[in-house]
Backbone as a chain_set.jsonl record, in Angstrom:
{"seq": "XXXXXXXXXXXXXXXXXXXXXXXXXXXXXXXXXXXXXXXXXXXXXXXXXXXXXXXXXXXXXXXXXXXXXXXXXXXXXXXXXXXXXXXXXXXXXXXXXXXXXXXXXXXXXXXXXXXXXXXXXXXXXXXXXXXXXXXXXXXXXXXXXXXXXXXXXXXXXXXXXXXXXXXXXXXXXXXXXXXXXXXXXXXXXXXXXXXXXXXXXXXXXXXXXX", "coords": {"N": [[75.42, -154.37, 2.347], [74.961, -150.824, 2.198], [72.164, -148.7, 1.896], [70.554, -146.187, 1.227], [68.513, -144.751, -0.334], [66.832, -141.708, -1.834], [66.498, -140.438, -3.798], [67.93, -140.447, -7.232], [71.543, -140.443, -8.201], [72.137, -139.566, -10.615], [70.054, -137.667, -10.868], [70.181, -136.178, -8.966], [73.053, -134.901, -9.172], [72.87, -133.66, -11.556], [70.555, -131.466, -10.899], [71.685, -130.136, -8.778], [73.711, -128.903, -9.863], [72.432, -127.51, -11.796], [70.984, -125.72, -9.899], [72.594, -124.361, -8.591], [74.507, -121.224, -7.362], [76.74, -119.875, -7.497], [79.02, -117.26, -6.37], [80.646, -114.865, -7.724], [83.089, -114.649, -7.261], [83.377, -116.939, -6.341], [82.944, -118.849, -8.488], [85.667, -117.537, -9.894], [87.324, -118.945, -8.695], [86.818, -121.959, -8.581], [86.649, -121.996, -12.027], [89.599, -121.571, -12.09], [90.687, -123.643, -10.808], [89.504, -125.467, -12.935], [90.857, -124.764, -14.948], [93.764, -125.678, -14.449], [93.242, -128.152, -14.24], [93.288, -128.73, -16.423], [94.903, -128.455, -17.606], [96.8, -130.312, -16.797], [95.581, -132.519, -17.201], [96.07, -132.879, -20.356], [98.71, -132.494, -20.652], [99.273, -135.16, -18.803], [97.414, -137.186, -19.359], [95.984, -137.987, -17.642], [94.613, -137.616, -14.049], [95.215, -136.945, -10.565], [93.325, -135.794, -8.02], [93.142, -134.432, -4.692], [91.312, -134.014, -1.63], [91.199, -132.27, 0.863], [91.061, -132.14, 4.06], [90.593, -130.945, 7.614], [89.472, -133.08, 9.918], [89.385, -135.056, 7.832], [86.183, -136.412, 7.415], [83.776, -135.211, 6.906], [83.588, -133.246, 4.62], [85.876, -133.261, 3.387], [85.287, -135.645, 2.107], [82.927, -135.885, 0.572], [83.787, -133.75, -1.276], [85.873, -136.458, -2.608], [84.025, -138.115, -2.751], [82.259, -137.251, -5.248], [83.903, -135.975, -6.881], [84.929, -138.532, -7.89], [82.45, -140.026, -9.045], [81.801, -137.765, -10.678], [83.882, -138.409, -12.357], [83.185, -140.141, -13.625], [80.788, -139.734, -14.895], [81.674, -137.419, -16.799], [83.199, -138.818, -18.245], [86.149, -139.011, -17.988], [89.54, -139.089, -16.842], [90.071, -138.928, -14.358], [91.263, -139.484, -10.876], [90.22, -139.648, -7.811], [90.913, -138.565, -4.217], [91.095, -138.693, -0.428], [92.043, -136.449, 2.437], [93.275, -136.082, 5.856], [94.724, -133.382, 8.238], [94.747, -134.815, 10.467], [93.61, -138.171, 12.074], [90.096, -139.126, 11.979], [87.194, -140.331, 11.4], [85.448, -141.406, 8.994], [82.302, -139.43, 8.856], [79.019, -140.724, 10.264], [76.841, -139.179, 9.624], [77.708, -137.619, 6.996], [77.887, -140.429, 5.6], [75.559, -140.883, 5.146], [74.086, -138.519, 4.07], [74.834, -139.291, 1.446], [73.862, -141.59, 0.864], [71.278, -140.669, 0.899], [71.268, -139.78, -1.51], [71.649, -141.829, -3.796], [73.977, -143.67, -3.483], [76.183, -146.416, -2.924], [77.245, -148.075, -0.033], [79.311, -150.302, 1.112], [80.427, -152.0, 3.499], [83.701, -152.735, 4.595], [85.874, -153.151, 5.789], [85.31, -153.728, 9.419], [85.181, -151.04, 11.863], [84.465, -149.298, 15.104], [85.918, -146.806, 15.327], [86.857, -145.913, 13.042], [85.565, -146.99, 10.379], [85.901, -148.973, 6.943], [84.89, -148.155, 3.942], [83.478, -149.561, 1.036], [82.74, -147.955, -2.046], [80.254, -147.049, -4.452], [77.926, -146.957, -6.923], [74.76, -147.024, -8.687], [74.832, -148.742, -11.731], [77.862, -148.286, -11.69], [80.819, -149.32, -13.123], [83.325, -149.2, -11.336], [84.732, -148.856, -8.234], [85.509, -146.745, -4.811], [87.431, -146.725, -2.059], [86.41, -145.655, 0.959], [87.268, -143.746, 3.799], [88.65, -142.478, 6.813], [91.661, -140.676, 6.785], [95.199, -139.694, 6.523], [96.41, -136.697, 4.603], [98.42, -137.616, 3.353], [98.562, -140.361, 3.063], [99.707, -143.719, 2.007], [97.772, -144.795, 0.118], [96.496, -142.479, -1.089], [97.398, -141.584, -4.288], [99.768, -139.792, -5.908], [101.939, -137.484, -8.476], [99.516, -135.187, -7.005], [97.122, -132.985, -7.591], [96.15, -130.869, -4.601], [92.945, -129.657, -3.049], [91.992, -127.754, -0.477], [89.623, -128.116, 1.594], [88.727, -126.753, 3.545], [89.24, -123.884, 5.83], [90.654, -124.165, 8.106], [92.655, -126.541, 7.721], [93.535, -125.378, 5.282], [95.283, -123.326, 6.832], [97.014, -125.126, 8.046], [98.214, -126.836, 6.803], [100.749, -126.118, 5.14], [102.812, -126.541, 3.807], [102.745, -129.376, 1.291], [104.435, -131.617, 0.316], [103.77, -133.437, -2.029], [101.805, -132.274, -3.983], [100.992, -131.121, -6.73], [100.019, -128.886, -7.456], [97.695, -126.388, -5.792], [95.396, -125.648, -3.961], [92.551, -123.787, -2.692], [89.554, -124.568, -1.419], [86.773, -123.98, 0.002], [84.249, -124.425, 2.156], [81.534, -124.228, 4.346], [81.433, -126.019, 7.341], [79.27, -128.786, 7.767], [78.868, -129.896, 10.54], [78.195, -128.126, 12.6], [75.572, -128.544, 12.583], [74.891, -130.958, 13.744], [73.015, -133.845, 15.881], [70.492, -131.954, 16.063], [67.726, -130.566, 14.997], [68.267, -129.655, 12.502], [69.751, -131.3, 11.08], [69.796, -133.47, 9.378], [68.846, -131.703, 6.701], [70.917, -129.831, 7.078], [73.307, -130.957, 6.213], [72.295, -132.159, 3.398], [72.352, -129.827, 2.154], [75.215, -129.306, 2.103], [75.685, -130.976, 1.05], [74.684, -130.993, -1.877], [75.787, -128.359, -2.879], [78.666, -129.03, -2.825], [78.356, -131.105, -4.701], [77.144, -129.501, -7.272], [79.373, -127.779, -7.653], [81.23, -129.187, -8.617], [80.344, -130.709, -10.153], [80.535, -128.442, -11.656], [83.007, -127.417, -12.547], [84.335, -130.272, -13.168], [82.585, -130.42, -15.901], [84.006, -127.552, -16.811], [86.332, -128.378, -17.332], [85.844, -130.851, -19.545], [85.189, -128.959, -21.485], [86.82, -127.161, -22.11], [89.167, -129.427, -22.878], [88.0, -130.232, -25.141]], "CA": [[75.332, -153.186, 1.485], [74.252, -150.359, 2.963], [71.596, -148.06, 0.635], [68.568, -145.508, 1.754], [68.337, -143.403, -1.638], [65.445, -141.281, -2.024], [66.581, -139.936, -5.418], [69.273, -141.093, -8.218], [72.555, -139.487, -8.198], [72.819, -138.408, -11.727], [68.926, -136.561, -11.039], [70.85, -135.138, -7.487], [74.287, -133.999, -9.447], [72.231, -132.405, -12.457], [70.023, -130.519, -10.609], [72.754, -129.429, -8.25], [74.685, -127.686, -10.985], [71.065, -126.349, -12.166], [70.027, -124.874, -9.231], [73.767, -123.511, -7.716], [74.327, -120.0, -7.005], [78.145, -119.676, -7.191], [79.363, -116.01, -6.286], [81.774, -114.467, -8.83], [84.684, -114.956, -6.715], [83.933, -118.739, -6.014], [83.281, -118.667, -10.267], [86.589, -117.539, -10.425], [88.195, -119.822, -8.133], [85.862, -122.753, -9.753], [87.724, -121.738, -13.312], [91.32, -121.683, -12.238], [90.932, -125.388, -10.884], [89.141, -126.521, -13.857], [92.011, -124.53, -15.742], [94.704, -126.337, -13.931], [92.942, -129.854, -14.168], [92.58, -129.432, -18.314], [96.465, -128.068, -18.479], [97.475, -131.19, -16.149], [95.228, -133.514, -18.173], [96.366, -132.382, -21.605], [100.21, -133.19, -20.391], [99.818, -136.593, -18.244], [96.254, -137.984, -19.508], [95.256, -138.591, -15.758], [94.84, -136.463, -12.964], [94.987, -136.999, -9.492], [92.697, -134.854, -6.856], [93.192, -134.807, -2.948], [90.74, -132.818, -1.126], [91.763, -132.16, 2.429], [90.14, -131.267, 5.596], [91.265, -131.255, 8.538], [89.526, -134.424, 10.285], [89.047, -135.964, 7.064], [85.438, -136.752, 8.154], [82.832, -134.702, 6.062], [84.027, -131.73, 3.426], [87.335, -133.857, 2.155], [85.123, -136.816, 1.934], [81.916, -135.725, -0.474], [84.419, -133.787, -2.323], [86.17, -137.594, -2.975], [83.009, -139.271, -3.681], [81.832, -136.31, -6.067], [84.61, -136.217, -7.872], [84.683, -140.059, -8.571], [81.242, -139.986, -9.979], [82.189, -136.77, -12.056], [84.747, -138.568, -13.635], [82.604, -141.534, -14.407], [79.685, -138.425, -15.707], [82.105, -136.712, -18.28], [84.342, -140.054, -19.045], [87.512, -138.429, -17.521], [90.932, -139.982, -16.11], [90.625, -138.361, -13.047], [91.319, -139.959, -9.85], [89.705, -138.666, -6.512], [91.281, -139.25, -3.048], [90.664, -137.25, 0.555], [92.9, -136.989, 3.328], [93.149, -135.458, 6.8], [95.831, -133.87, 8.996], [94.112, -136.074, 11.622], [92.589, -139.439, 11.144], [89.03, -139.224, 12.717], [85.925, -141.387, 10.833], [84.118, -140.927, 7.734], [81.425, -139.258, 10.221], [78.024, -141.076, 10.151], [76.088, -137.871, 8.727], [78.116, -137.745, 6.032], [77.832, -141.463, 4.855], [73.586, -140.888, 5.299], [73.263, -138.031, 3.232], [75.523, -139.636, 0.278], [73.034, -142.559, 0.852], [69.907, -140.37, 0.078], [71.42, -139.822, -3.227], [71.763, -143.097, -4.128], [75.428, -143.721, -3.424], [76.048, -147.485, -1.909], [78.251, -148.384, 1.21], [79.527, -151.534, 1.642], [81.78, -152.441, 5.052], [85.211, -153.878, 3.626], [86.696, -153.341, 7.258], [84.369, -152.684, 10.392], [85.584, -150.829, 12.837], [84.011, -148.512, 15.486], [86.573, -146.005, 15.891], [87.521, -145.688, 11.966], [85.389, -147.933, 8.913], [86.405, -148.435, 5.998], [83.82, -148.361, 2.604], [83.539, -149.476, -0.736], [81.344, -146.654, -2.203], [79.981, -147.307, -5.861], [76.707, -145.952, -7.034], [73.827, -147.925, -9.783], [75.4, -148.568, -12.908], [79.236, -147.852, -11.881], [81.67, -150.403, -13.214], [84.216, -149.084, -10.204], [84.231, -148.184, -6.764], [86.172, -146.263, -4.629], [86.959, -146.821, -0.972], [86.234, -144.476, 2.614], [87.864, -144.083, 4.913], [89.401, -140.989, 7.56], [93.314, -141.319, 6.512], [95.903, -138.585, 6.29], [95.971, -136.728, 3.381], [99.596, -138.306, 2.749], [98.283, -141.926, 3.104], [100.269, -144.544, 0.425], [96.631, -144.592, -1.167], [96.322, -141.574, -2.171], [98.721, -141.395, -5.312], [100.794, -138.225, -6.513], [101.744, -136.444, -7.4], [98.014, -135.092, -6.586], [96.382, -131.116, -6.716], [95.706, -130.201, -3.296], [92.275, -128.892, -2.857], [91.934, -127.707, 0.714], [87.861, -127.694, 1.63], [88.003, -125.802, 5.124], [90.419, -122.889, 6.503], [91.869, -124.654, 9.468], [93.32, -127.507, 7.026], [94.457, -124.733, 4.328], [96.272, -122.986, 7.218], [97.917, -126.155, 8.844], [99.023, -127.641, 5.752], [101.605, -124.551, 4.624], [103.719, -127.508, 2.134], [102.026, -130.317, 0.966], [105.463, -131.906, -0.823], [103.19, -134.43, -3.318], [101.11, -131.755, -4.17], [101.781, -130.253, -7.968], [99.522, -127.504, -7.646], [97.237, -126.476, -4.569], [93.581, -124.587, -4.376], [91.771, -123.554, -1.221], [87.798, -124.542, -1.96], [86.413, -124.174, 1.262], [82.89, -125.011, 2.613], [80.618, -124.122, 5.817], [81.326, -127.253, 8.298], [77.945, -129.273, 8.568], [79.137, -130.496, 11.753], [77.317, -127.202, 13.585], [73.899, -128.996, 13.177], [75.037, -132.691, 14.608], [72.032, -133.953, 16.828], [69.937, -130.651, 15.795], [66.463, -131.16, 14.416], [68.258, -129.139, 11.207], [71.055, -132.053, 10.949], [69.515, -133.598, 7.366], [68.724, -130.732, 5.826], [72.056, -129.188, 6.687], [74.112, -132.089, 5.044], [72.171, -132.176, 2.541], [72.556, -128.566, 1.301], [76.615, -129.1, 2.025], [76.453, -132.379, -0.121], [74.312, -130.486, -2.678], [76.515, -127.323, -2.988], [79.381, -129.546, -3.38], [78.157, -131.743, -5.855], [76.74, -128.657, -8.078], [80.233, -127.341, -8.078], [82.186, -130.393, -8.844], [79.887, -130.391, -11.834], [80.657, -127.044, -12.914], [84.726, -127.834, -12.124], [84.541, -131.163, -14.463], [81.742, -129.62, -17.296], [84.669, -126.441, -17.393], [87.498, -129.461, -17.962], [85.528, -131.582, -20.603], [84.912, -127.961, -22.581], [88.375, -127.227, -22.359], [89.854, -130.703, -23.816], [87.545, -130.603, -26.412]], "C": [[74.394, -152.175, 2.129], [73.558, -148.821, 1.437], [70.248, -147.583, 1.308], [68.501, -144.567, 0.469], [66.782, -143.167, -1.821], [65.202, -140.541, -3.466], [67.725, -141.028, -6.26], [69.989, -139.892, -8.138], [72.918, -138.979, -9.073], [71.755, -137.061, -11.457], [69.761, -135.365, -10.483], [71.878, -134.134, -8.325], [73.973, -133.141, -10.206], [71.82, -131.539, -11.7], [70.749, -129.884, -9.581], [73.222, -128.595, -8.706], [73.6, -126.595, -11.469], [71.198, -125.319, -11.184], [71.432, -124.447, -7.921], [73.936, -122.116, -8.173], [75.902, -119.323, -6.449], [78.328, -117.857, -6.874], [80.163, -116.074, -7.357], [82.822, -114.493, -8.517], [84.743, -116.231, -6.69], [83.765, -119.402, -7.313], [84.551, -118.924, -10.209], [87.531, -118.529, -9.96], [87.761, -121.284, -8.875], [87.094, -123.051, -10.554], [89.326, -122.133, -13.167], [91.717, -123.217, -11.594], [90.777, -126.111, -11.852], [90.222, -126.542, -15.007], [93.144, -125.342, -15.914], [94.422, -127.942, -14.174], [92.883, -129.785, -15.962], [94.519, -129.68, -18.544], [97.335, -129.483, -17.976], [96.789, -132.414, -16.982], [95.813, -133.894, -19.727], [97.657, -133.025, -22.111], [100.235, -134.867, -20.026], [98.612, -137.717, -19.029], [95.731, -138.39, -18.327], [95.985, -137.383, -15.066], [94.271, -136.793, -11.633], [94.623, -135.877, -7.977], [92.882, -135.374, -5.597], [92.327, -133.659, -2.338], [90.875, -133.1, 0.26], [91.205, -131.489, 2.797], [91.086, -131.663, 7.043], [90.97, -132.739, 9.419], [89.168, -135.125, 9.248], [87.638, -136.919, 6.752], [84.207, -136.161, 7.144], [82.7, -134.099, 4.456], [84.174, -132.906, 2.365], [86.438, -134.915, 1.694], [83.766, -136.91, 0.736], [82.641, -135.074, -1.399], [85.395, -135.194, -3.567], [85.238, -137.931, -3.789], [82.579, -138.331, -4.807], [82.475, -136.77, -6.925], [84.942, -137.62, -8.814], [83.437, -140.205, -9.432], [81.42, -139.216, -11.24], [82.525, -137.374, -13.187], [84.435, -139.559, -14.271], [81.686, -140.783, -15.275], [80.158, -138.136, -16.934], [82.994, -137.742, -18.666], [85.629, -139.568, -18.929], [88.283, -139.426, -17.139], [91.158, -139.406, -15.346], [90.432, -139.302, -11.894], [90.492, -139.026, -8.181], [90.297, -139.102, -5.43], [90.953, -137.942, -2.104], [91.653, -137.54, 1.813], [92.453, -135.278, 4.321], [94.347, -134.648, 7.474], [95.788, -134.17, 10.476], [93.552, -137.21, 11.3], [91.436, -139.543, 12.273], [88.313, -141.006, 12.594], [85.478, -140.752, 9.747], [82.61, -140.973, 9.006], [80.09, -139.835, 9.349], [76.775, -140.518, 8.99], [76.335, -137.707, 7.413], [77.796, -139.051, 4.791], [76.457, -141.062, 4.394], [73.283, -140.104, 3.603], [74.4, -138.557, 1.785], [74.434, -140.653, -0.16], [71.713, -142.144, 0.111], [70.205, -140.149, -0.966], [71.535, -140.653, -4.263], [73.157, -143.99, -4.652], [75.115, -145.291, -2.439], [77.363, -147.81, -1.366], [78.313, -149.721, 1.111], [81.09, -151.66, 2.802], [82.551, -153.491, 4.609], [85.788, -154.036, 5.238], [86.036, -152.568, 8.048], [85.609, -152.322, 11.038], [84.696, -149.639, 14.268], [84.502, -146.956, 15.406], [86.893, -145.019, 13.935], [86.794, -146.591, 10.634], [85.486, -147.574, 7.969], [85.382, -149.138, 5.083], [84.439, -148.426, 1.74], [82.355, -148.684, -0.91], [81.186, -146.887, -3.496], [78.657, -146.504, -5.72], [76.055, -147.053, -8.411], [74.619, -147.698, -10.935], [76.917, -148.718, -12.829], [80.0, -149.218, -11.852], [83.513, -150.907, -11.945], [83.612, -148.451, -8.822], [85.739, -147.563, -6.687], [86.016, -146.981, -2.595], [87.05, -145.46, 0.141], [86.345, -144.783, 3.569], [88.661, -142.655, 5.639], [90.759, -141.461, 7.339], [93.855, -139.432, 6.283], [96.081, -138.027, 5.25], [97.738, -137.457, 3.033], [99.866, -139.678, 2.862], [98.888, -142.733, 1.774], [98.575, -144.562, -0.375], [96.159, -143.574, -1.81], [97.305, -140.53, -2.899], [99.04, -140.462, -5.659], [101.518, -139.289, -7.527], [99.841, -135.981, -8.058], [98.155, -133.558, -6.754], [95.689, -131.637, -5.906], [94.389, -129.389, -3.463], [91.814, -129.017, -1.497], [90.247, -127.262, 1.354], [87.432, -127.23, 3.132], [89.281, -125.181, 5.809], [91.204, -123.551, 7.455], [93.106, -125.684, 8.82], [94.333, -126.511, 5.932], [96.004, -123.918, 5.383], [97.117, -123.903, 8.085], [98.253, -126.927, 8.191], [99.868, -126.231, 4.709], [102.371, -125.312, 3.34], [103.24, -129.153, 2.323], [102.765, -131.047, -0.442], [104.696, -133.262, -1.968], [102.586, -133.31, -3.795], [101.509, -131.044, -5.223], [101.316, -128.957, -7.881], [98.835, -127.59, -5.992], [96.267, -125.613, -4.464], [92.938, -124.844, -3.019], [90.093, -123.029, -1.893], [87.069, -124.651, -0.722], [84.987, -123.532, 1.665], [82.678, -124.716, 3.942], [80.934, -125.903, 6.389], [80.032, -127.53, 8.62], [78.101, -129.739, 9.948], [78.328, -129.114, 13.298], [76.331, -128.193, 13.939], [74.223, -130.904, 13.698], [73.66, -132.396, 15.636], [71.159, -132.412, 16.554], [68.665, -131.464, 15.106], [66.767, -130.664, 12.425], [69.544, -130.297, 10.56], [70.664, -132.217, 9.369], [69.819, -132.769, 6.79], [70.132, -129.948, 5.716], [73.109, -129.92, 5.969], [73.96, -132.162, 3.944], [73.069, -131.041, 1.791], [74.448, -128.968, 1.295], [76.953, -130.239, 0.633], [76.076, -131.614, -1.516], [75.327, -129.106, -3.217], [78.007, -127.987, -3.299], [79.242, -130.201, -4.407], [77.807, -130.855, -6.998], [78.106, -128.121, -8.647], [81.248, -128.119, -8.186], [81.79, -130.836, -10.114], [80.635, -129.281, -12.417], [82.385, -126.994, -13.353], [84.456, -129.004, -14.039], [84.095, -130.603, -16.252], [82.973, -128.596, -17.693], [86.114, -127.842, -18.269], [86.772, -130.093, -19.255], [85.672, -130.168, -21.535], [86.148, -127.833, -23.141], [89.264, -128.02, -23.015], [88.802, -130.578, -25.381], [87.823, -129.417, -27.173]], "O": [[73.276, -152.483, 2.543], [74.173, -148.273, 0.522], [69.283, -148.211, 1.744], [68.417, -143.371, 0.751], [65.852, -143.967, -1.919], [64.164, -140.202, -4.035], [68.164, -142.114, -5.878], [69.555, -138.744, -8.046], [73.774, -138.096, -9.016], [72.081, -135.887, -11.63], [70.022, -134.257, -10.951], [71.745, -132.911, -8.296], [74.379, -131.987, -10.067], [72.587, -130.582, -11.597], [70.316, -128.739, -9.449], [73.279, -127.483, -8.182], [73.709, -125.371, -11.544], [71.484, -124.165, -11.5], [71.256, -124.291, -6.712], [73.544, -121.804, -9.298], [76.162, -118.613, -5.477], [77.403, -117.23, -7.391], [80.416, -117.132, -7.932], [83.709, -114.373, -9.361], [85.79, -116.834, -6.922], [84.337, -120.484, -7.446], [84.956, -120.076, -10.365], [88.44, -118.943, -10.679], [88.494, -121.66, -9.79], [88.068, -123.761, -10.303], [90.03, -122.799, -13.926], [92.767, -123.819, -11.818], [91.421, -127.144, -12.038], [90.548, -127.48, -15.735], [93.576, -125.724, -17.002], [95.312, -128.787, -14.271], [92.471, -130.726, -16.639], [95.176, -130.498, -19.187], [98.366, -129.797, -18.572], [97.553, -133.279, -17.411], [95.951, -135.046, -20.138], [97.9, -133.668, -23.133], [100.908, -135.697, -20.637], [98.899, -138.896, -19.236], [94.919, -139.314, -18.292], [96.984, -136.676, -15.194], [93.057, -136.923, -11.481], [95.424, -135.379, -7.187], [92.81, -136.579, -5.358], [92.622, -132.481, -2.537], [90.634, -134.219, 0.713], [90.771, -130.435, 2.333], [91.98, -132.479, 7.266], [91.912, -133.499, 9.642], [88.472, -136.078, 9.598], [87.727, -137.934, 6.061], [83.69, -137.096, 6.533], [81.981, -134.414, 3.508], [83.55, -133.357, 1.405], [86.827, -135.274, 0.583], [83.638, -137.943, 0.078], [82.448, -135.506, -2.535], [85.564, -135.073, -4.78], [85.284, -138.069, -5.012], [82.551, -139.117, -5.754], [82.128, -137.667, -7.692], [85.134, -137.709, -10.027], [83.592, -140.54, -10.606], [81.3, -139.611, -12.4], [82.099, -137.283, -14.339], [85.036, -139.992, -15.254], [81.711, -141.114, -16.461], [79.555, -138.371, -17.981], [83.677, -137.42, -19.638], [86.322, -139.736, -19.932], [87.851, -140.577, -17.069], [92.334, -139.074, -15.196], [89.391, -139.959, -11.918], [90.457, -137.83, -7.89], [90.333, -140.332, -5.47], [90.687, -136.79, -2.446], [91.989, -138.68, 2.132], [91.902, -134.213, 4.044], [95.349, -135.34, 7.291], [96.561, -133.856, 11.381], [92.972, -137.297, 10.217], [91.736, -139.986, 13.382], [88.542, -142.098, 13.115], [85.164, -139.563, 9.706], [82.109, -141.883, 9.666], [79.948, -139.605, 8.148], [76.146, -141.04, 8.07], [75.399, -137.637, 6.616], [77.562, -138.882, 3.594], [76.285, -140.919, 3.184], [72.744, -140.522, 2.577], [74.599, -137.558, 1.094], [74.064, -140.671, -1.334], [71.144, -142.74, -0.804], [69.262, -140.312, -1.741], [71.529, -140.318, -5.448], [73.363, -144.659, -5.665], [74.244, -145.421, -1.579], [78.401, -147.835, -2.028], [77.248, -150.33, 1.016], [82.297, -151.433, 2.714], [82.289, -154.661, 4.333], [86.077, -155.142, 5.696], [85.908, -151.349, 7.935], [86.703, -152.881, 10.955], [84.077, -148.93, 13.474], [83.705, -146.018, 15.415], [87.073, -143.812, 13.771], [87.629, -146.898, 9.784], [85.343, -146.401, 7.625], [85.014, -150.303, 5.237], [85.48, -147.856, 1.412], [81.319, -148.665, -0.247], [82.317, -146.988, -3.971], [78.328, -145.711, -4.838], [76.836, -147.777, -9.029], [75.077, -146.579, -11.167], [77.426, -149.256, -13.812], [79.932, -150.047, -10.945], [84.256, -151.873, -11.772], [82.579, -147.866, -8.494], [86.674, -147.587, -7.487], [85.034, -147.465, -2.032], [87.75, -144.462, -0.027], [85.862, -145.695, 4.239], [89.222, -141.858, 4.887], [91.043, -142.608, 7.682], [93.218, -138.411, 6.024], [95.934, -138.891, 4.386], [97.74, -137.779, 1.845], [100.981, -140.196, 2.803], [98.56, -142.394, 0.637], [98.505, -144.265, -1.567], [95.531, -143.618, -2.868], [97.784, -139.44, -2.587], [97.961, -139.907, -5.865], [101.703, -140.5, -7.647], [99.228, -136.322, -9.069], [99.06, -132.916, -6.222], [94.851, -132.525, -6.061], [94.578, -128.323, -4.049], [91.297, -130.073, -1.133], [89.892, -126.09, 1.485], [86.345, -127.28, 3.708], [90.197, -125.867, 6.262], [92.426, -123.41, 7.504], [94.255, -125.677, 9.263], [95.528, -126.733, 5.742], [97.185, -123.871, 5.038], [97.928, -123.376, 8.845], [98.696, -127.946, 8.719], [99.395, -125.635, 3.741], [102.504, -124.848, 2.208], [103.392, -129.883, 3.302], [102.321, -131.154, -1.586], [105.483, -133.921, -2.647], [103.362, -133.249, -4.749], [102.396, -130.227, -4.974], [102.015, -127.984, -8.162], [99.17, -128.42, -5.148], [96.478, -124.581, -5.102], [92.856, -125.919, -2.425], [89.623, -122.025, -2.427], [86.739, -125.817, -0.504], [84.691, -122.347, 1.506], [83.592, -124.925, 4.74], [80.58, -126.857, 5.696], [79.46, -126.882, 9.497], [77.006, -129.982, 10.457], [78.094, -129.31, 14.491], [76.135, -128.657, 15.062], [73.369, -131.769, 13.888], [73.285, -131.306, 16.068], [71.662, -131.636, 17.366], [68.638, -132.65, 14.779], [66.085, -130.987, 11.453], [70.174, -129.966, 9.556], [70.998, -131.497, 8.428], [70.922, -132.736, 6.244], [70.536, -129.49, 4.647], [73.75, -129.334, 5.097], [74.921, -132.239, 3.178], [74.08, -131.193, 1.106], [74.925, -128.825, 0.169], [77.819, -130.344, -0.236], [76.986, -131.532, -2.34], [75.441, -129.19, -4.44], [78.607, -127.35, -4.164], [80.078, -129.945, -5.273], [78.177, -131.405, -8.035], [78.204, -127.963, -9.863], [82.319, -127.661, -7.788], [82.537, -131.246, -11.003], [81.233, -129.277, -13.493], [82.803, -126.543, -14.419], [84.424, -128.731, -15.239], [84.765, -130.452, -17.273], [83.174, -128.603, -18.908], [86.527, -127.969, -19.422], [87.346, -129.668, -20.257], [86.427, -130.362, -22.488], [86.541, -128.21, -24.245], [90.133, -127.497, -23.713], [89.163, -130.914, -26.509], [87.547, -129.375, -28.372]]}, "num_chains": 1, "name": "protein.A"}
């Protein structure tokens, strides 16, 4: 089991949502997902998310784990999955700073090239697993909304035939600061800025059903 948390992940996700600084355009974009996830809830009772990147490796992959927690946060039937249209690694950096939040790894299948995690967190009666996979991998079930979390992936996925709906949420690549003395800190802020607005996404869905 792998675990370095320097906080708890409900403190991390609250004060995320506290202390985010959405623009009024990424508001509005925000809204019309959370719109789409109440009107798709409302109809099926479950809802399945795919957030795509292109190597499947950072973005797509804290948007996954986010959203899994979320839906354990507001007691939802949402599903989370992440896919690539490459299969890299769930990159190193990525796993770390999930870790300081107090997210736990466990190695279901080593590998060097590609491992694959069970990811749970204190308290959670489920996990989820991680892993770099395509976003049209048999595990992650449709049909699914498409949320595309970095330009190169929104413009090299043009039809995404599982995909009911489709939303371009797209994020600064931490992958600049690799090996950099600013590497942490820049993960962090990407994990933090995602997690703040994965709150504000779910919080708009729970308002909405109720």
């Amino acid at each position: 089991m792998l675990k370095t948390s320097n906080t708890s992940t409900k403190t991390f996700f609250e004060n995320a949502f506290k202390q985010s600084l959405p623009s009024e355009d990424r508001v509005k974009r925000l809204l019309r997902i959370a719109e789409t996830i109440a009107e798709e809830y409302t109809l099926h009772k479950v809802v399945n998310l795919n957030y795509i990147c292109t190597h499947n490796s950072r973005r797509s992959q804290l948007g996954q784990v986010w959203s899994f927690y979320a839906a354990n946060y507001f007691n939802l039937n949402i599903n989370s999955f992440s896919g690539g249209t490459e299969v890299t690694a769930f990159y190193r950096n990525t796993v770390k700073t999930l870790q300081k939040v107090g997210f736990l790894f466990h190695v279901v299948d080593f590998s060097h090239q590609n491992p694959k995690y069970q990811i749970s967190f204190e308290g959670s009666k489920n996990s989820i697993f991680g892993f770099s996979k395509l976003y049209d991998h048999p595990e992650n079930n449709g049909p699914f909304m498409a949320i595309t979390t970095c330009d190169s992936a929104d413009k090299n996925c043009p039809f995404i035939p599982s995909a009911s709906h489709r939303f371009h949420l797209p994020f600064v690549d931490p992958k600049y600061s690799d090996g950099s003395d600013i590497q942490e800190k820049t993960y962090l802020a990407t994990n933090k800025q995602i997690a703040g607005e994965i709150y504000f996404i779910f919080l708009q869905v729970q308002k909405k059903l109720a």
